[in-house]
KOLZAKE-639024 format. One record per residue: residue in one letter; x, y, z of N, C-alpha, C in turn. Coordinates in steps of 0.2 Angstrom, whole numbers, plus 5000, padded with zeros to 4 digits. Layout:
BEGIN
AXYZXYZXYZ...
//
This chain:
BEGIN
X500449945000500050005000500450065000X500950084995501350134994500850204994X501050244997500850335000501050364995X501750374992502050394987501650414981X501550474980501150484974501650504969X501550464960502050484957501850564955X501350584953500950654953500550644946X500850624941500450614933500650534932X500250524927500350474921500850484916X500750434913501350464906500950494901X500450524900500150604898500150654899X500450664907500350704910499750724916X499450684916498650704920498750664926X498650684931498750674939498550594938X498850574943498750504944498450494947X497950424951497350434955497450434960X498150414963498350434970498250494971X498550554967498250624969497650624968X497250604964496550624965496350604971X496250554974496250514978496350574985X497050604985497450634990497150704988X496750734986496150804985495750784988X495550704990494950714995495150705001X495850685004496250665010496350755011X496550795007496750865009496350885012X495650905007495150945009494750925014X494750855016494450815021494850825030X495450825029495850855033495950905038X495950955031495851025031495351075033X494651015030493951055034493951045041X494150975044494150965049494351005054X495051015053495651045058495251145058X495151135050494551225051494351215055X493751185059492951165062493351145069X493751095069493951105074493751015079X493450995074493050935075492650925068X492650845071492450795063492950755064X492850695058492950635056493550625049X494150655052494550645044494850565042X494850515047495150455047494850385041X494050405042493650385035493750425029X493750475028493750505023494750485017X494950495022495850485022495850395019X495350365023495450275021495050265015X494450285012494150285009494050335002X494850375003494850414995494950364989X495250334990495450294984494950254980X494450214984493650204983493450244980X493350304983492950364981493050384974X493750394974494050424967493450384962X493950294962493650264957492950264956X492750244961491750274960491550334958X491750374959491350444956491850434949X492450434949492650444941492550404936X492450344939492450264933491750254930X491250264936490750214937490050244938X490150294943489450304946489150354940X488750344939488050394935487850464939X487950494936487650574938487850624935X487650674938487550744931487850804934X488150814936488550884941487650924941X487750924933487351004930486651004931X486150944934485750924936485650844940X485750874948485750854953485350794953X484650814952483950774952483750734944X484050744939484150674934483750614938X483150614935482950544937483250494939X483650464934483950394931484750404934X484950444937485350444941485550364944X486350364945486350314952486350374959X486050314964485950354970486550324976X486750384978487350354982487350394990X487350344991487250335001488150325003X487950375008488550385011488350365019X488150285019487850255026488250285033X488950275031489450295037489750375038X489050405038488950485038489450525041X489850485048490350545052490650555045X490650505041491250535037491250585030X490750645033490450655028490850725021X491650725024492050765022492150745016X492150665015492050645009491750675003X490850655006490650665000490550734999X490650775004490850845002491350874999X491850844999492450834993492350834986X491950754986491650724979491450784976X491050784980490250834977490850904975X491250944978491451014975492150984970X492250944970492750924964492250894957X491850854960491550844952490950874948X491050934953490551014950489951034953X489750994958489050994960489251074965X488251114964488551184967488851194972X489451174974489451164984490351194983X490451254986490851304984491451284987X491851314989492651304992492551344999X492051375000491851445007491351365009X491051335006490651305009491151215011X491751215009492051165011492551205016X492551265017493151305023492551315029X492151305029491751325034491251255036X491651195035491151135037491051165044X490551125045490151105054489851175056X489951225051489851295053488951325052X488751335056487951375055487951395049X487451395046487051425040487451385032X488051355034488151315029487951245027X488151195021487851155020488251095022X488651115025489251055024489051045032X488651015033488551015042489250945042X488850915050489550875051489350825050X488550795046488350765044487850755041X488050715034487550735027486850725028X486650815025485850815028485550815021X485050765018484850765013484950835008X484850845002485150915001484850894991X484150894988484150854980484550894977X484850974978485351024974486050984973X486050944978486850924979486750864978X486250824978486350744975486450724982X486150734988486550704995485850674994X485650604995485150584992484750545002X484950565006484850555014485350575018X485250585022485250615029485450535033X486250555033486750505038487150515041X487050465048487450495053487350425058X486650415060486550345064486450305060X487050245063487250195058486750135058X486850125050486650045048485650095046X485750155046485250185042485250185035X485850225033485850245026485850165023X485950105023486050055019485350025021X485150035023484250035025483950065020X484050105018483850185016484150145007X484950115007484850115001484450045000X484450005004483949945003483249964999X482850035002482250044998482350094994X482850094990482950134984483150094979X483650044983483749994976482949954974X482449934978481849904978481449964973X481450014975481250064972481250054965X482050064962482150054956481950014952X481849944957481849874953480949874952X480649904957479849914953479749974948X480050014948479950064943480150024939X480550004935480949944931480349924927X480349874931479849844928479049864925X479049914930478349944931478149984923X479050024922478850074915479150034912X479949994912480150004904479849944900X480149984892479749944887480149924882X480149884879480349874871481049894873X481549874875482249914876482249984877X481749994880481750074880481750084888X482450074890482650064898482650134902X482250184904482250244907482250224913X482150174917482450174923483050114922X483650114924484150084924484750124929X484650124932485250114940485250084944X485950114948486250084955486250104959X486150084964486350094972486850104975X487350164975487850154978488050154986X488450114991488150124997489050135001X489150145004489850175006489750165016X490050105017489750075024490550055028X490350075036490750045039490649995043X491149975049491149935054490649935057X490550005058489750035063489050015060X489350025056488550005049488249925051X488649885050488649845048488749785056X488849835060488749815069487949825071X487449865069486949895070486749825068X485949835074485649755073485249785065X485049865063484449865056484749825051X485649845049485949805044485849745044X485649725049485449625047484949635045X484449655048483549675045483649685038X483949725035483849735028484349725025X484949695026485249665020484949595020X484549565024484349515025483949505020X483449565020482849565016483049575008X483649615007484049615002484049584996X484449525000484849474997483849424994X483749424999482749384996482549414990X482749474994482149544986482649524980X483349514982483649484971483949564972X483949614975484249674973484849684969X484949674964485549644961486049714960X485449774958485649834956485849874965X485949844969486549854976487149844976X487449894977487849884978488449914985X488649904991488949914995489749904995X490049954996490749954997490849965005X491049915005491249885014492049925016X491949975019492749995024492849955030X493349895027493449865030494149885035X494149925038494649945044494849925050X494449895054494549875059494549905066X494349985065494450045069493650045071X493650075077493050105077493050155082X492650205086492850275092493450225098X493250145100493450155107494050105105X494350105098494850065097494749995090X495149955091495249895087494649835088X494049845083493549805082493649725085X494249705084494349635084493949625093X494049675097493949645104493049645106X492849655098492049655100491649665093X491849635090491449645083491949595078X491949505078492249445074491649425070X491349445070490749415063491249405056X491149325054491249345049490949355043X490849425042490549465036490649435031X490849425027490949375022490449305022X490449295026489949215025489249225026X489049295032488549325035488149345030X488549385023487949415018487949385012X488449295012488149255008487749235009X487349205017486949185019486349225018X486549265017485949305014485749325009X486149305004486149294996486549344993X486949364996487449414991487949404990X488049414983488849414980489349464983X489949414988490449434992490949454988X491249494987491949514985492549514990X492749494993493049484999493749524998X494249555004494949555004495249604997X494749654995495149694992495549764994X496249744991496349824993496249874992X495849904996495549954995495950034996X496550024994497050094991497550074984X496949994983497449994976496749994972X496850044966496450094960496050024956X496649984953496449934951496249854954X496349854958495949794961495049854965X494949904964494549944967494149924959X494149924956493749934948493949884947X494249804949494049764946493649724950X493449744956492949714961492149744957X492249804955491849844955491649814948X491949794945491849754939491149694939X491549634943491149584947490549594948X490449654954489949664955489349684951X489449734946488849764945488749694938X489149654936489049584930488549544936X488449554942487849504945487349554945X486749544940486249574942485649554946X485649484949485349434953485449454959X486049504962486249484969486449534971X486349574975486549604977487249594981X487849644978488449644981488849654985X489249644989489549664996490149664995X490749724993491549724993491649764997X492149685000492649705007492949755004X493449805007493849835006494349855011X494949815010495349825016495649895015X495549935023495850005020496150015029X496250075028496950095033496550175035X496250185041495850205044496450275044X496250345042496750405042497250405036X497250345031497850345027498250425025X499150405027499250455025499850495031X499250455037499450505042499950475046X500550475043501250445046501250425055X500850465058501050455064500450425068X499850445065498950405067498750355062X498850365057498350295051498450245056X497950215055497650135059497550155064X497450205068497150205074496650235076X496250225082495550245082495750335083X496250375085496550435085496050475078X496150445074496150455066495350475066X494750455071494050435067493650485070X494050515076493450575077493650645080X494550635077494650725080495050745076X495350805075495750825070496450805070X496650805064497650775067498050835070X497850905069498150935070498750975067X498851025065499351065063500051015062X500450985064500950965066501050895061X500150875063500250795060499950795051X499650865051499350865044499950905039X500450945043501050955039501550875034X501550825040501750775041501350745035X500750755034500250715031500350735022X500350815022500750845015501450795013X502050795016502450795014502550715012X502150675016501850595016501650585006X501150595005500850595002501250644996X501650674997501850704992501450774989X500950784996500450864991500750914995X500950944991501051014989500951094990X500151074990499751134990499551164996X499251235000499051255004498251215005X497951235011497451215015496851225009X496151195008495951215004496151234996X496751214992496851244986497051174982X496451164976496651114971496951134964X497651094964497851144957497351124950X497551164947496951174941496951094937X497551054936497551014934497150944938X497150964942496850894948496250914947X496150974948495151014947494750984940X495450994936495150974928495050904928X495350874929495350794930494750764936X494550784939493950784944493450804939X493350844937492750864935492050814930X491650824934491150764928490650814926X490650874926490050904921490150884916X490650874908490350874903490250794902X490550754907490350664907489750674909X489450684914488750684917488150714912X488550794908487850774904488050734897X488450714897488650674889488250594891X487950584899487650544901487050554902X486750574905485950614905485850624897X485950654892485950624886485650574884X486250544883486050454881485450454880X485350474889484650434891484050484890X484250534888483650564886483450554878X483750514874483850494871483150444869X483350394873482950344877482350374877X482350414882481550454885481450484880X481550514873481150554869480950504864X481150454864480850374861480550354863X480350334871480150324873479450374875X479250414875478850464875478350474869X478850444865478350444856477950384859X478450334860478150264858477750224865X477650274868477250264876477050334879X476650354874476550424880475950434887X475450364886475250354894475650354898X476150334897476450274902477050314903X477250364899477950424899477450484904X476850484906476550544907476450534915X476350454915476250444923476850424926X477350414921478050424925478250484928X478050524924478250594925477950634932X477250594933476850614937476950604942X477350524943477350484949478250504951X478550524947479050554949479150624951X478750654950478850714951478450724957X478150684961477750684968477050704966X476850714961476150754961475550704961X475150724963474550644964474050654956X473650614957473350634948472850674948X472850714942472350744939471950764944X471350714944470850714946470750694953X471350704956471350654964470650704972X470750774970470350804976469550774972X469350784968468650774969468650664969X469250644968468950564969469150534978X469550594979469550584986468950614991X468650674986467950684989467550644992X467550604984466850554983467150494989X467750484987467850404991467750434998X467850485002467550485008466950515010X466450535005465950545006465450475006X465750425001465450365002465650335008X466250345008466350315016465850325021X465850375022465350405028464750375025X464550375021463650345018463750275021X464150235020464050165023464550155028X464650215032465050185036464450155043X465050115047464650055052465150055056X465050025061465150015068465849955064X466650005069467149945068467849975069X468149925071468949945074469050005067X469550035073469850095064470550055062X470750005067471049975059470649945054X470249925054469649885049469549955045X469250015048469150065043469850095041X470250075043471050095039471150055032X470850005032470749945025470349985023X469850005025469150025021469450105017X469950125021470250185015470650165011X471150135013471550105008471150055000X470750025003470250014997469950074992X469950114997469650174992470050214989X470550234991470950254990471550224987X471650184984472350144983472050134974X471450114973471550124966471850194963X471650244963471950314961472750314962X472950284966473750274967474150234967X474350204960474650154959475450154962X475650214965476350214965476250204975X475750184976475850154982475850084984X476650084990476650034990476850004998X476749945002476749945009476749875011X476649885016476849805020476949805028X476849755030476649755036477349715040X477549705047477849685051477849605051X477649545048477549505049476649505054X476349585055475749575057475149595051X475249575043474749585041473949575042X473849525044473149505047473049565052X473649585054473149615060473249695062X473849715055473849785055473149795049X472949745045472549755039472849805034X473449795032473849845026473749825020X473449755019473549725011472949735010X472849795004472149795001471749774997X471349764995470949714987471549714983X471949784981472349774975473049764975X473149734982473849724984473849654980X474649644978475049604975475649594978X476149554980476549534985477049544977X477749564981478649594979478749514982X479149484975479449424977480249454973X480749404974481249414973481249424965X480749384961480849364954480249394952X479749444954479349474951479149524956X479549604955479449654957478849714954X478449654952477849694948477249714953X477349714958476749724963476849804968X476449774973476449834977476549824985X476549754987476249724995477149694995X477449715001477849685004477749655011X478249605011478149545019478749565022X478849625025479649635029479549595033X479449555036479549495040479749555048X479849505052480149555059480349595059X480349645055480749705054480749765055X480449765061480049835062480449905059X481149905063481549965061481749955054X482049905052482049895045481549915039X481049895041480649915038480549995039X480350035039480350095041480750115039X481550125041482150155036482050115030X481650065027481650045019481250105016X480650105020480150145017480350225017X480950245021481350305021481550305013X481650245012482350235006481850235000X481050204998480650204994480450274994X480550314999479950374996480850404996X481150424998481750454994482050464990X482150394987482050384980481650394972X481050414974480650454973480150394967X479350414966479050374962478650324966X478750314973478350284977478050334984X477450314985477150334991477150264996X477550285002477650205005477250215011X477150145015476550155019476850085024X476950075030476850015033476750025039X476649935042476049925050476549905053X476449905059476549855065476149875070X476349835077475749865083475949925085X475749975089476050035088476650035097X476549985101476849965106477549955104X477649925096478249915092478749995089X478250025089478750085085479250115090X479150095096480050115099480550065096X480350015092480949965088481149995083X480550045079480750095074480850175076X480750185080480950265086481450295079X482150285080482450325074482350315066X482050275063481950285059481450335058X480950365061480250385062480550445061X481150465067481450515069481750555060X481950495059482450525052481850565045X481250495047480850525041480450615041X480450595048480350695050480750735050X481450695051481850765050481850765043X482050735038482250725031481350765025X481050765031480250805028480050755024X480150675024479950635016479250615019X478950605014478050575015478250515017X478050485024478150395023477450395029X477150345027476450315032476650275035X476650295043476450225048475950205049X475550155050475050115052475150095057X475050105064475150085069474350055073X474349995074473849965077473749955082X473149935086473249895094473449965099X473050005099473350095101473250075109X473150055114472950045118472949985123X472650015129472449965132471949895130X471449935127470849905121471149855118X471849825118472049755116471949725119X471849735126471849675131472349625134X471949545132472649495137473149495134X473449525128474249515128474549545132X474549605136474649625141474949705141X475249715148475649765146476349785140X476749735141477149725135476849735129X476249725127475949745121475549805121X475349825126474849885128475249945126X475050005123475350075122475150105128X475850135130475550195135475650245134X476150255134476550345131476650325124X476850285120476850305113476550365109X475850385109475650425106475850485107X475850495114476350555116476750575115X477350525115478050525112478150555106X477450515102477650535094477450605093X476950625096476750685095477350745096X477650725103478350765103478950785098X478750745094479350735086479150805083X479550855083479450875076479250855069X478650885066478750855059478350805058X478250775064477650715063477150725065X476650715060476050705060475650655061X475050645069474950605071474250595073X474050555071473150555068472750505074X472450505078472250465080471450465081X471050425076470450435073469950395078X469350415078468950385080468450345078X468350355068467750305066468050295061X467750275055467750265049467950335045X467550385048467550435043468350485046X468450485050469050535053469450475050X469450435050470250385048470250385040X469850405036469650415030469950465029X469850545032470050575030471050585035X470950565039471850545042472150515035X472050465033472350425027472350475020X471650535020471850565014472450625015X472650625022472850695023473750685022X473850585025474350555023474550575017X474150565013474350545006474450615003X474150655004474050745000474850765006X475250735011475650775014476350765010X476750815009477350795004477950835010X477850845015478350875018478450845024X478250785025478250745030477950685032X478250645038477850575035477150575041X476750545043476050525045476150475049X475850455055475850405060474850405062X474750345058473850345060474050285066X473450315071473550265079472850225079X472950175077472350135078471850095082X471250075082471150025088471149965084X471149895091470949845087470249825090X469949875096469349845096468849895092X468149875093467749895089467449975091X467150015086467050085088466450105085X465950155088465250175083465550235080X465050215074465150275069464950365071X465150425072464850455076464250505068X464050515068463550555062463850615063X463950635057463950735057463650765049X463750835052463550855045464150865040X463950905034464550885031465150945031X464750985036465551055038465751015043X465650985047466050935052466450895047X466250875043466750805040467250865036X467250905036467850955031468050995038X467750995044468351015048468550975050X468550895050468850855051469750875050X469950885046470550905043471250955048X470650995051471051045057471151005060X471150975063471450915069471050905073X470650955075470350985082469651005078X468850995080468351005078467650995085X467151025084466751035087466250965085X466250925089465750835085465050855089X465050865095464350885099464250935104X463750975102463451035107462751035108X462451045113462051045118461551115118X461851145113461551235111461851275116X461851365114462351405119462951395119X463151425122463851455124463951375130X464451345128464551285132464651285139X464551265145465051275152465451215152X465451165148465951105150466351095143X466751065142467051045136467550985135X467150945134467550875133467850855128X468550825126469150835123469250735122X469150715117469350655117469850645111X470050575110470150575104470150485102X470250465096470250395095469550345099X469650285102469150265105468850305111X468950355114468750375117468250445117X468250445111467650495108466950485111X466850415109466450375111466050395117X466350385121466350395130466050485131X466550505126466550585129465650625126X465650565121464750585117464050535122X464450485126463950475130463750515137X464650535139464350595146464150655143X464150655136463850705137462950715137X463050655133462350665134461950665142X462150625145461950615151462050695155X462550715151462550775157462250825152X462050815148461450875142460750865146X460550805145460050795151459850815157X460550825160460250845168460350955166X460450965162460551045160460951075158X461651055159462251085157462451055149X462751135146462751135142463551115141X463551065138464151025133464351025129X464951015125465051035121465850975122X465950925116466350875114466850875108X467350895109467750905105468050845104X468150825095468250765094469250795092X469850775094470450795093470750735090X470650735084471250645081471850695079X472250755080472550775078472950855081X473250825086473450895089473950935087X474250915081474750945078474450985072X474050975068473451015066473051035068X472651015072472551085077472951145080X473451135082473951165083474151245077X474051205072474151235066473851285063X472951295067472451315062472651395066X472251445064472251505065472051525073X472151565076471951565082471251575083X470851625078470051625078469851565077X470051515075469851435072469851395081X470451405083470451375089470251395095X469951465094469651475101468951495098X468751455091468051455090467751355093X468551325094468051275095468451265103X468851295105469051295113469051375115X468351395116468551455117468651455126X469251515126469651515131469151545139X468551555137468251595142467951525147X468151465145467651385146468251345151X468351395156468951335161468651275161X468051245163468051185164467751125158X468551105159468851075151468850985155X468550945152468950865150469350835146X469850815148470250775141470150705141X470050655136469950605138470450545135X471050505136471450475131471550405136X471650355133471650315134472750315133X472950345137473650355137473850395142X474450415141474750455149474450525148X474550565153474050615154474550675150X475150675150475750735146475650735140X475350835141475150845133474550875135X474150865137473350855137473350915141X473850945146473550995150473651055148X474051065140473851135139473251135135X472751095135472251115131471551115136X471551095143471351095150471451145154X471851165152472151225158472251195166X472451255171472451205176471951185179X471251215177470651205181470251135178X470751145174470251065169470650995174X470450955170470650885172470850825166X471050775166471250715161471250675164X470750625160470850555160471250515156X471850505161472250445156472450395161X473150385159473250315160474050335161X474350355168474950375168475250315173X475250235171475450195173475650125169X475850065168475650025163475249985165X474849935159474349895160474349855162X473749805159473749725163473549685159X473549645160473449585155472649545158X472349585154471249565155471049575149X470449565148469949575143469849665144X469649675137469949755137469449795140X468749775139468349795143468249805152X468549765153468949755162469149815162X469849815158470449865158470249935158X469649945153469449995154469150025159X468649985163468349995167468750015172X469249965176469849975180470150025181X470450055175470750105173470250175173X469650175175469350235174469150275168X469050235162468750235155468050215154X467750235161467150215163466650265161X465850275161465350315157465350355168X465250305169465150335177465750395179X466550355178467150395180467150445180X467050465170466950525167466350565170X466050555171465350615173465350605180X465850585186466050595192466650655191X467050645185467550685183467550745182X466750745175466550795174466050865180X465750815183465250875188465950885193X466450865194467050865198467150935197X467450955189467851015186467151045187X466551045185466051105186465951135191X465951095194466051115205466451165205X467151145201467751195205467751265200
//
């Protein structure tokens, strides 16, 4: 593994060890500016990098967002001075002020890649064994679109997955979840390049990470490249070779590399992965390497030789070549490509989404809202072909596979229903990686007691702003004897707390009808519907209720007059708050039930909108939720009250549990004349 750069070829144009060593400077260099970061990945992994972006990888400096791009994941994020290197060496807008100032406020070069479609950062990586998650549902992504449009040799969709992974990656329990799933789906057009270093923050892997990797993602169907030098140019490009000739399997090359290469006095040590080398050691590291230049300065010939504007668009080309062939000789089919890439829903989607939930409500009946969660997905899923989902291994019981579901098998990616199997978190950052990728709207279930297995994935889809649907079922105690291990308690709350997430917890037919519509119209964030598994009545409204359904927060029953009580439910508990009211409409006070599936929308509406349906003059307020009581008391005030449940369950028939727990028609209107009293 010779340092020694000769500087050129025998033409004259830099050799690829200097190129190579343009991403080890500026990687270095940004660090030691900022003062913290990760230069010991970027330093082991230039030589990779070089050959990937200049040999192989598909992209377009000059347009970022190119459909038919390859997509390339930077899974092991500390090291994100790399691909900020790439990116301003092979043209993309990201300046030399904006590589001097990494980790700095207001720039783009955080300390770790934040999705960015100007710049082709295609997610947001940092916590590991995500981004290779993320490329699992992109490579899938591709391979439905594939089949989906092309025609006649008229190949518009045709790329790779490129994925750039460490030790940490690949230590993470998701990476077993989804290369797992991988190697089954045939992903063939995957592809991973392994840093195989041996380092990691607390030292030398061997004392805590002996998997061997190699036999690990045979077992899972993928073609292994093992033991490549990963700072020799040409054993790098002829793994590279190998892999992309199996289009059946997705790939995995080792790549034995030297963690800091360069740095005569840190390379291979964990020193190298999370602080700067410092002044003294990066002088060291120049003269090493043979680079010559000041801090931040590429000379013009290594900039020329770096550049892939006029490759990139002499590639996009080609392929628009393709697509103006293809446009003649398929223009349905070129029109909803377009459509379904470009994120926009069809045509005629607001009034068919009218109609579907206007019929809903005309036949709606007494039933769990996960059953009416089927009942929108049937309505709603013909209109949307490019939707597609899957359940946790609980299909049966999240009810996700609808009339026109088709199950994703290895050998025919013509459908729209996948079986993640056990996968909670995997599943999740997949469906990160389908709607990233763009051309899919993704959806999947599990029980909602499970979404702490997927907690960061949820996290990433809200920070990353991407559309992805949770189906969460079994919201409560309302599941009964599986117990409290199964029973939600604070979940809801939790979720609610996330920025950016949008959190629906519906109480009939017609409110998770329109939940499900507001999923799919949302393009700047993903959705979490909270559902029940037992059964619930339909409540009747008129049809300005069903279009305030949408604010999150709505007036479902009043008593006439100015209200003096006001009760606050949401999901199964609506129920409850429409029978004390009646009971307490009867005895003379005037009531008023506010149905809340959505407190983040509410949140949102205008202040005359929310003190028309809480006006503030009405201290005695009820909240009622089947969950912990945090959250609920800024819309109570302190003279209000909440029934929740700020302990965990038991293992009964759900009807017990409610009783027990004070989810009782008595509790409530002991609860309520309680607050009226005070």
């Amino acid at each position: 593994m010779s340092q020694q750069s000769s500087r050129s070829t025998a033409d004259g144009a830099p050799d690829r060890r200097t190129l190579a060593n343009a991403i080890r400077a500026l990687s270095m260099d940004a660090v030691q500016a900022a003062n913290s970061g990760h230069p010991g990945m970027p330093m082991g992994m230039a030589d990779i990098a070089e050959v990937l972006w200049n040999d192989y990888l598909k992209h377009n400096p000059g347009n970022p967002e190119w459909v038919d791009r390859d997509r390339f994941v930077l899974s092991n994020g500390h090291g994100s001075m790399l691909l900020y290197s790439v990116l301003h060496l092979t043209g993309y807008p990201l300046s030399m002020d904006e590589i001097r100032n990494f980790r700095q406020f207001g720039y783009r070069t955080a300390g770790h890649p934040e999705r960015e479609a100007e710049l082709s950062i295609e997610t947001t990586t940092g916590p590991l064994g995500q981004g290779i998650t993320n490329a699992v549902g992109m490579a899938l992504a591709e391979k439905m679109l594939a089949v989906t449009f092309n025609r006649d040799g008229l190949n518009i969709v045709d790329h790779r997955t490129w994925v750039f992974a460490g030790d940490g990656c690949l230590m993470e329990g998701i990476s077993h979840e989804a290369c797992s799933l991988a190697g089954t789906l045939k992903l063939g057009k995957l592809i991973c390049l392994y840093d195989d270093n041996g380092i990691s923050i607390d030292g030398e892997t061997a004392a805590w990470f002996t998997d061997d990797t190699a036999n690990r993602f045979e077992s899972y169907g993928w073609q292994v490249i093992d033991n490549v030098d990963g700072h020799d140019s040409a054993a790098i490009a002829e793994a590279i070779e190998v892999a992309t000739a199996d289009t059946d399997r997705p790939s995995l090359i080792c790549c034995k590399t030297v963690i800091g290469f360069g740095s005569p006095n840190k390379q291979g040590t964990s020193s190298t992965h999370g602080a700067p080398l410092g002044d003294e050691e990066i002088a060291a590291v120049r003269k090493e390497l043979g680079w010559n230049y000041p801090p931040f300065e590429i000379p013009a010939d290594v900039a020329d030789a770096w550049s892939g504007i006029s490759k990139g668009a002499a590639a996009e080309a080609k392929w628009q070549k393709s697509w103006d062939a293809y446009r003649q000789a398929h223009p349905e089919l070129a029109a909803e490509f377009e459509r379904r890439t470009s994120g926009s829903l069809p045509a005629d989607w607001s009034d068919f989404a009218d109609k579907a939930v206007t019929a809903i409500n005309e036949a709606a009946a007494d039933m769990a809202t996960r059953k009416a969660s089927l009942v929108a997905l049937n309505a709603f899923a013909p209109a949307l072909p490019e939707m597609a989902g899957g359940s946790a291994d609980l299909t049966g019981s999240n009810l996700t596979k609808h009339d026109g579901s088709t199950v994703i098998t290895g050998d025919d990616a013509s459908g729209n229903y996948i079986y993640f199997g056990v996968r909670e978190f995997g599943m999740s950052a997949m469906c990160n990686g389908l709607a990233l990728h763009g051309g899919i709207i993704p959806y999947s279930g599990t029980f909602l007691t499970f979404s702490d297995y997927s907690r960061n994935a949820l996290r990433m889809a809200a920070l990353m702003k991407v559309q992805n649907v949770f189906v969460f079922t079994h919201d409560s105690i309302g599941l009964g004897e599986d117990g409290p291990t199964h029973q939600p308690v604070e979940h809801t709350a939790s979720l609610r707390l996330m920025p950016n997430m949008s959190v629906w917890r519906p109480c009939d037919t017609v409110e998770t009808a329109v939940a499900w519509r507001f999923a799919l119209e949302r393009r700047d964030g993903p959705t979490s519907l909270i559902l029940t598994r037992q059964g619930l009545p339909h409540q009747h409204r008129s049809d300005a209720q069903i279009v305030d359904i949408v604010r999150g927060g709505y007036v479902l029953k009043d008593s006439g007059g100015a209200p003096e009580l006001i009760l606050i439910a949401t999901g199964s508990e609506v129920a409850l708050a429409v029978a004390a009211a009646g009971e307490l409409s009867a005895e003379g006070v005037k009531v008023r039930v506010v149905s809340m599936p959505c407190t983040d929308q509410f949140d949102s509406q205008p202040k005359d909108y929310r003190e028309s349906v809480l006006p503030s003059g009405v201290t005695a307020r009820v909240a009622i939720e089947a969950g912990v009581t945090a959250g609920w008391w800024r819309y109570t005030g302190t003279k209000g009250r909440v029934v929740g449940l700020d302990r965990f369950g038991a293992s009964a028939p759900a009807e017990e549990l409610f009783e027990y727990f004070g989810f009782s028609l008595a509790n409530v209107l002991k609860i309520a004349r309680e607050t009226l009293a005070n």
